[in-house]
C-alpha positions as CSV (number, residue, x, y, z in Angstrom):
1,X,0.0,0.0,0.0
2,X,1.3,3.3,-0.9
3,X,0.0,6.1,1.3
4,X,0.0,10.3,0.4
5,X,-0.1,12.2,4.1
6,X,-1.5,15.5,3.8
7,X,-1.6,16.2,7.5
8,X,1.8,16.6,9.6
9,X,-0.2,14.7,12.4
10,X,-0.5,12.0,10.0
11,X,2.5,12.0,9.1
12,X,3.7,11.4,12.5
13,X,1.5,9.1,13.2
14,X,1.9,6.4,10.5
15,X,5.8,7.0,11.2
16,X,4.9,5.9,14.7
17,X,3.3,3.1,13.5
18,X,5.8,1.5,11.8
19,X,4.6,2.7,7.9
20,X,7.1,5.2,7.1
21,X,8.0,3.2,4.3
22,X,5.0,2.8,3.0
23,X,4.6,6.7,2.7
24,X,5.3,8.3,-0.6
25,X,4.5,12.2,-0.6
26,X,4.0,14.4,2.3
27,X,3.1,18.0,3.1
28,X,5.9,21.1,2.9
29,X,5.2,21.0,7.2
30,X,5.7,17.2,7.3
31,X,9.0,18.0,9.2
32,X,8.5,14.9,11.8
33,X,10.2,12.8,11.9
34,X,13.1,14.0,9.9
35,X,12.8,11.2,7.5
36,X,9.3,12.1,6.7
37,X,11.1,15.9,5.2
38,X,13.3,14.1,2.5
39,X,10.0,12.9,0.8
40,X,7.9,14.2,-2.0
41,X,6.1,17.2,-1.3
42,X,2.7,17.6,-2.2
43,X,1.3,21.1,-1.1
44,X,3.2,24.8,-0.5
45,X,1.1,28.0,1.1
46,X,-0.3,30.2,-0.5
47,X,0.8,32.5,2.4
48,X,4.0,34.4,1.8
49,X,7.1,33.7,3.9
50,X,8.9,35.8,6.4
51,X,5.6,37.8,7.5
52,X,4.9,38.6,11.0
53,X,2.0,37.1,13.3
54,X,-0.8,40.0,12.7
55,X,0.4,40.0,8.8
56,X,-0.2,36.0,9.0
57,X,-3.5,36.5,10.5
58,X,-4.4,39.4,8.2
59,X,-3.5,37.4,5.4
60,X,-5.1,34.2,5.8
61,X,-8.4,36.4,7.0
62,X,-8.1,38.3,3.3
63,X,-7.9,34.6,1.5
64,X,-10.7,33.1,3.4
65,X,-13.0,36.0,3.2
66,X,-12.8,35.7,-0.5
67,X,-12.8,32.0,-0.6
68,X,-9.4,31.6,-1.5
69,X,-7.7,28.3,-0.7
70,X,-4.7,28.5,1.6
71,X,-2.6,26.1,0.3
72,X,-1.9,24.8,-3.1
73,X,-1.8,21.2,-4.3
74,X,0.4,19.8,-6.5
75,X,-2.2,17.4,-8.6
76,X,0.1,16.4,-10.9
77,X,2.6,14.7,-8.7
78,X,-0.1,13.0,-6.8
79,X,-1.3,11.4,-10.2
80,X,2.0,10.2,-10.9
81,X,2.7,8.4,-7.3
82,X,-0.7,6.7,-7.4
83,X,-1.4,6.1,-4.0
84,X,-3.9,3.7,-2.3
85,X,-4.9,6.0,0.5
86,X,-4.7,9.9,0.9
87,X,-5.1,11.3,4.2
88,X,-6.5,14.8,4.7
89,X,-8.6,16.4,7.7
90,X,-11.7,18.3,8.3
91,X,-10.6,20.3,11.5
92,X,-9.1,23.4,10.4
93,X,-9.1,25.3,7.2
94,X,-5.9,26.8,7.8
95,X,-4.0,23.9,8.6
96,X,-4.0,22.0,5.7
97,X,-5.6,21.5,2.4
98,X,-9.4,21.0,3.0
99,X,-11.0,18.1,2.1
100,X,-12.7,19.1,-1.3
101,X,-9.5,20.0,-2.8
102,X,-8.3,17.0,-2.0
103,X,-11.2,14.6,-3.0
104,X,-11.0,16.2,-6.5
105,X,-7.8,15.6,-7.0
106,X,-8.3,11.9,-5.9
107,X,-11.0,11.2,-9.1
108,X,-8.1,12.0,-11.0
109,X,-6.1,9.7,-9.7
110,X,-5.5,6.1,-11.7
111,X,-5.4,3.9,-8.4
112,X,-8.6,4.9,-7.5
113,X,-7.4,6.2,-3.8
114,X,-9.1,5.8,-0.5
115,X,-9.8,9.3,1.4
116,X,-9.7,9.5,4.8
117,X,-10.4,12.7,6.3
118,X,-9.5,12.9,10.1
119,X,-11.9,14.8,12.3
120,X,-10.5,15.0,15.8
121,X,-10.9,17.6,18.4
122,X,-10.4,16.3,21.9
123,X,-7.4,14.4,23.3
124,X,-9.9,10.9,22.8
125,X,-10.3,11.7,18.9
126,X,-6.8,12.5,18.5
127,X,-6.0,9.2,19.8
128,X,-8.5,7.4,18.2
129,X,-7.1,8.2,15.0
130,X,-4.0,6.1,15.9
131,X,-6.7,3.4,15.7
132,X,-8.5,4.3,12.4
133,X,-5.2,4.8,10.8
134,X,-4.1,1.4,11.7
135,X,-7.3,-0.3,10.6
136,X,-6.6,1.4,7.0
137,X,-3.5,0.6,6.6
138,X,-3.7,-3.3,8.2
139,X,-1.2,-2.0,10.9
140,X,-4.0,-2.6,14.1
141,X,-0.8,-4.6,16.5
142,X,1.0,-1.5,16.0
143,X,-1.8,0.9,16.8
144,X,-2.8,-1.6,20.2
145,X,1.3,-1.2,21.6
146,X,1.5,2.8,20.5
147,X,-1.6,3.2,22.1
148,X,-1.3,1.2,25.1
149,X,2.1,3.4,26.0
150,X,0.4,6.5,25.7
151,X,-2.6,5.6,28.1
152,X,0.1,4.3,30.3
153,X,2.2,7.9,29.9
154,X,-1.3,9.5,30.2
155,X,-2.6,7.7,33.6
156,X,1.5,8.4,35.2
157,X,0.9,11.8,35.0
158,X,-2.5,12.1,36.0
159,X,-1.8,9.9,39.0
160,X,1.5,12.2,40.0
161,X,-0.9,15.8,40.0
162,X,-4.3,14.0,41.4
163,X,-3.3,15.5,44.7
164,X,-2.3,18.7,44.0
165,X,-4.1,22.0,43.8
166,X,-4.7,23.1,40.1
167,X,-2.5,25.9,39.0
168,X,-4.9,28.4,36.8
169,X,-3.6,28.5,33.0
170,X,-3.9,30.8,29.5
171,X,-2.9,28.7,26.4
172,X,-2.4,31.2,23.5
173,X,-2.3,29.7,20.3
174,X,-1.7,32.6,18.7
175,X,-0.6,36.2,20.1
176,X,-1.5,38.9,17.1
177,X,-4.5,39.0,17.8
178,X,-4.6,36.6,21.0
179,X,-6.2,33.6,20.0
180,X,-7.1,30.7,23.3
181,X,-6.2,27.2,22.5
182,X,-9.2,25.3,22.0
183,X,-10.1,21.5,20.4
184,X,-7.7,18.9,22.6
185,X,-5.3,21.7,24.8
186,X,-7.6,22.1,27.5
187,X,-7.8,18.3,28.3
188,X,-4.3,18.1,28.7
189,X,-4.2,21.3,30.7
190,X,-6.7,19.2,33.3
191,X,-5.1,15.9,32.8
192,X,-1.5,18.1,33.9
193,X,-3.2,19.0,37.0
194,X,-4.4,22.9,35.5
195,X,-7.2,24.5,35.0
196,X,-7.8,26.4,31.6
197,X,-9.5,29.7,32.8
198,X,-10.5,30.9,29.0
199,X,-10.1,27.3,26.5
200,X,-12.9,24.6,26.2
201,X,-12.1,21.3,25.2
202,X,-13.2,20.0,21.9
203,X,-14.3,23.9,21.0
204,X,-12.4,25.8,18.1
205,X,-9.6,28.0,19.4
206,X,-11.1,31.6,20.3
207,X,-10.1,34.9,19.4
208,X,-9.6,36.8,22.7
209,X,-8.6,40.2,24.3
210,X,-6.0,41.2,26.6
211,X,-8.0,42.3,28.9
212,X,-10.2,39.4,28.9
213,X,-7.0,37.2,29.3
214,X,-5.8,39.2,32.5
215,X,-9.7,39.4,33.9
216,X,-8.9,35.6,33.8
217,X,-6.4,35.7,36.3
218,X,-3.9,33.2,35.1
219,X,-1.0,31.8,37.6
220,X,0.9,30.3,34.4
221,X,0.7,31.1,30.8
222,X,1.7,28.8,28.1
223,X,2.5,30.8,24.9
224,X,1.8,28.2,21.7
225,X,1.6,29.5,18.6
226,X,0.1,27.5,15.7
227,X,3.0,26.6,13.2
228,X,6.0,27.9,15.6
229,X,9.0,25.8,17.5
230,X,9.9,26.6,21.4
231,X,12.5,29.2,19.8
232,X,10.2,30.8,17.2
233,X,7.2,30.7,20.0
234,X,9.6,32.7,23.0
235,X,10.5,35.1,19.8
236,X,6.7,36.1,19.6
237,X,6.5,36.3,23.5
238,X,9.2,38.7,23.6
239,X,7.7,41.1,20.6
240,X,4.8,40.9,23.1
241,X,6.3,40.7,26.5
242,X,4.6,43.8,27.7
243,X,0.9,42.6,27.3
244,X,2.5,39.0,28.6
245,X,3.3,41.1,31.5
246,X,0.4,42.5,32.5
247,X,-1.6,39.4,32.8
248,X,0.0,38.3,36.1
249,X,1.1,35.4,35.8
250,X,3.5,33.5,38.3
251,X,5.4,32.3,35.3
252,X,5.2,32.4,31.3
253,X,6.4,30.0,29.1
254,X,7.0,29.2,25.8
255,X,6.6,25.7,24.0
256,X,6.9,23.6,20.7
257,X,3.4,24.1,19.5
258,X,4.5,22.0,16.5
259,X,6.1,19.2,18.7
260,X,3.8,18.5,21.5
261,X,0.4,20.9,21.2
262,X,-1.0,22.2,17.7
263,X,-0.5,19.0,15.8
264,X,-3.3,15.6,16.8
265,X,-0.9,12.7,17.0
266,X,1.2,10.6,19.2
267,X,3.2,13.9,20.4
268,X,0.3,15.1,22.2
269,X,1.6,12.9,25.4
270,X,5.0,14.6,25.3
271,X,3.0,17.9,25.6
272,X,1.0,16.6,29.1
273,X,4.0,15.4,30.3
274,X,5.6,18.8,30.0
275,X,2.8,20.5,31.1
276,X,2.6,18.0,34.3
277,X,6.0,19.1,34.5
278,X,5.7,23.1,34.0
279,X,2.7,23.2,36.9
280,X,4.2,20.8,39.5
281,X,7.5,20.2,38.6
282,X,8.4,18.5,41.6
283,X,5.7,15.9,40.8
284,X,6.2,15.7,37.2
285,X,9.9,15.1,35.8
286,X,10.7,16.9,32.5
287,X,10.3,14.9,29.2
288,X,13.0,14.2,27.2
289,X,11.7,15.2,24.2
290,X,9.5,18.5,24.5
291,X,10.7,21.6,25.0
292,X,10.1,24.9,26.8
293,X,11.4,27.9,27.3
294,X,10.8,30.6,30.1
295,X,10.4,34.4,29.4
296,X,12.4,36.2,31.5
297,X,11.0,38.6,34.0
């Protein structure tokens, strides 16, 4: 079976499964893991490089307004590899190429290719499309041990915070304008032993004010940008470190949104372990693999 991912979650996911070689074209995001970057690329953005955050927003607002599609799909190439299955999702129309784009470009296609559009927006549905990918791809043993870990990682660090008092946190998936995380990122707030004051699980992230965000009164902020690294999201918390300020907060930090928060898949664990670890540290030890960094008082 020969398999085009057109989700970076996806993409992550099959890897984790054991399917990487079954992959043939990917997305210009698919940048875990590192072998998943060397292959075919199937889409670009129609978004310009090098803008800022507000001129991001702007510009994807302009495009969607007048039903423009974000990112481009290279139709051609996806004839030529023929795959079996194509996987796309239905969550957000800025994070990857929707579902009608894609479903068009299948009928084109001479192997006649499955389309599976993933749908998730809680922690549950995230990890149930570990599942749903494995049934498609015959790959269900491999899907019963990857999920199996991640329960156990899960129920660790539930177990370590269920005595502690909640610390109070703002997720900011965006900071120009400030946008609360929404869809999974409040479950593993709770599950870390927090409590979101602004996010709802399984609800679209919200666009928000500052002074809604310090009404809120938030003893930790986690600054997560859609799309950014731990280095590119404490670059944004800096250009914004004086509204950061004025929330409050005990402590501010910045994570790999990419890694561990924006993206559905298997990294989602990494990002409750680090949040265990971010809002009891002495009950949660830091992950190996996720990463945060503090802005600076």
């Amino acid at each position: 079976m020969k398999i085009a991912s057109l989700v970076p979650s996806a993409t992550e996911t099959l890897f984790a499964l054991g399917l990487g070689e079954r992959v043939v074209a990917v997305t210009h995001e698919c940048d875990y893991p590192p072998a998943a970057a060397r292959l075919p690329q199937l889409t670009r953005s129609a978004i310009p490089a090098g803008l800022s955050a507000g001129e991001i927003d702007r510009a994807v607002r302009e495009r969607v307004e007048r039903g423009e599609p974000l990112y481009e799909l290279d139709k051609e190439l996806l004839v030529r590899l023929e795959p079996d299955l194509i996987v796309t999702q239905a969550v957000c129309e800025v994070c990857a190429v929707s579902p009608d784009q894609v479903i068009r470009a299948a009928l084109r296609v001479p192997s006649e290719p499955d389309v599976v559009a993933l749908e998730a927006t809680t922690l549950g549905e995230a990890l149930a499309d570990v599942r749903r990918l494995a049934e498609k791809a015959d790959a269900l043993p491999a899907a019963e041990k990857l999920l199996g870990d991640a329960v156990a990682r899960l129920d660790r660090v539930r177990d370590a915070v269920a005595s502690a008092p909640r610390r109070r946190v703002l997720a900011l998936e965006w900071l120009d304008p400030p946008f609360v995380a929404g869809h999974w990122v409040p479950a593993m707030i709770e599950l870390a032993g927090g409590e979101d004051v602004l996010g709802y699980e399984g609800e679209r992230s919200a666009e928000t004010t500052w002074e809604a965000a310090a009404a809120a009164q938030p003893e930790v902020v986690v600054v997560m940008p859609c799309g950014y690294d731990a280095d590119g999201a404490l670059a944004e918390a800096e250009r914004h470190r004086e509204r950061l300020a004025a929330l409050g907060a005990e402590a501010i930090w910045a994570v790999d949104a990419n890694g561990c928060f924006s993206r559905p898949g298997p990294r989602l664990v990494d990002g409750v372990e680090l949040l265990g670890h971010l809002l009891h540290p002495d009950l949660v030890p830091a992950p190996a693999e996720a990463r945060s960094l503090p802005l600076e008082a």
